[in-house]
N, C-alpha and C positions, 0 to 999 in steps of 0.2 A: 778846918779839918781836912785832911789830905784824903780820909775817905770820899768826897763829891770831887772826885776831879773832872765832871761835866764840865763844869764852869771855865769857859775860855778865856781868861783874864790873865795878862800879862803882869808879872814881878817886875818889881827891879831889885838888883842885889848888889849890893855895894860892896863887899866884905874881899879886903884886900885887890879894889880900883878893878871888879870884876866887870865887865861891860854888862848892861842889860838883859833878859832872859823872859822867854817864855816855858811853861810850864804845860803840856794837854795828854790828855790820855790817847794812847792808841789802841787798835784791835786788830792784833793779824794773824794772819792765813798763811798759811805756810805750805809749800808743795804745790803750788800757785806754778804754773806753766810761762806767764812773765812776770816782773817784778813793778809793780805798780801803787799809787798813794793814791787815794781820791775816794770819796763820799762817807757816810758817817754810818754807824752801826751803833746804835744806843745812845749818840751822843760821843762815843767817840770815832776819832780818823782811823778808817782801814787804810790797810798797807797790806799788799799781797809781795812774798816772796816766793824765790824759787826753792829757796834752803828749806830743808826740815828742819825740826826742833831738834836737835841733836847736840850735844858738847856746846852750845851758845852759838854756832851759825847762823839761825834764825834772827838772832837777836842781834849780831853785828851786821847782818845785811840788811834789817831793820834802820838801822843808825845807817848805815850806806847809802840807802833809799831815798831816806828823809833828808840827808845832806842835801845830798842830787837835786832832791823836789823843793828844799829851801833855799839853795844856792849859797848855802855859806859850805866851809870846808868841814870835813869828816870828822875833826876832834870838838868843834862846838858840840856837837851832839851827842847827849847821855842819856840813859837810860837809868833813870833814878829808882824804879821801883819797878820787879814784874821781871826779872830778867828770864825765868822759869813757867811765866805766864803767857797766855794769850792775850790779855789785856795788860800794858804795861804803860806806866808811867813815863814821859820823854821832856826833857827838858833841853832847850837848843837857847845858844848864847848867839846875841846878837842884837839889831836895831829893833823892839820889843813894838813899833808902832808895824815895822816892813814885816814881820815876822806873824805877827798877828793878820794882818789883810791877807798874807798869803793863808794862814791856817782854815780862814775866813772861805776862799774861793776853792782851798783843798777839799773843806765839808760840804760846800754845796756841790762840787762838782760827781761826776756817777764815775 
């Protein structure tokens, strides 16, 4: 069920030779003075931006942030659910073992 997306466990998705993918919820703050990823809020990854929620700003620098912080390029990273919300749904394509360890020392860190 897409409802618990606590659970940090990595997909794989194969559908038209798509590379690997992880799937986690995040939680952000918006209006944020820098733009920052790191420790968890409910179980899910905060992400602080500088955008306001305004016309989807928010939400593209969200995906901006999270590039940067995962090291893969800008278009791996989608926002599958939440684009109107503070808690939204993110999904990033890529090595699903490298991508998870990072997710891993993103939540623990402050």
């Amino acid at each position: 069920m897409l409802e618990q997306f606590n659970v940090v466990a990595p997909y794989t998705f194969r559908a038209r030779d798509s590379p690997c993918m992880i799937r986690f919820t995040v939680r952000v703050h918006t209006g944020s003075t820098a733009s920052s990823v790191g420790g968890a809020y409910d179980g899910a990854l905060q992400v602080h931006v500088q955008a306001r929620a305004i016309d989807g700003a928010a939400t593209n620098e969200v995906c901006a942030v999270l590039a940067d912080a995962f090291g893969v390029r800008p278009g791996a990273v989608k926002c599958v659910r939440g684009a109107r919300s503070r808690t939204k749904l993110i999904c990033i394509e890529g090595n699903d073992d490298v991508l998870a360890g990072q997710l891993s020392t993103l939540l623990s860190s402050t």
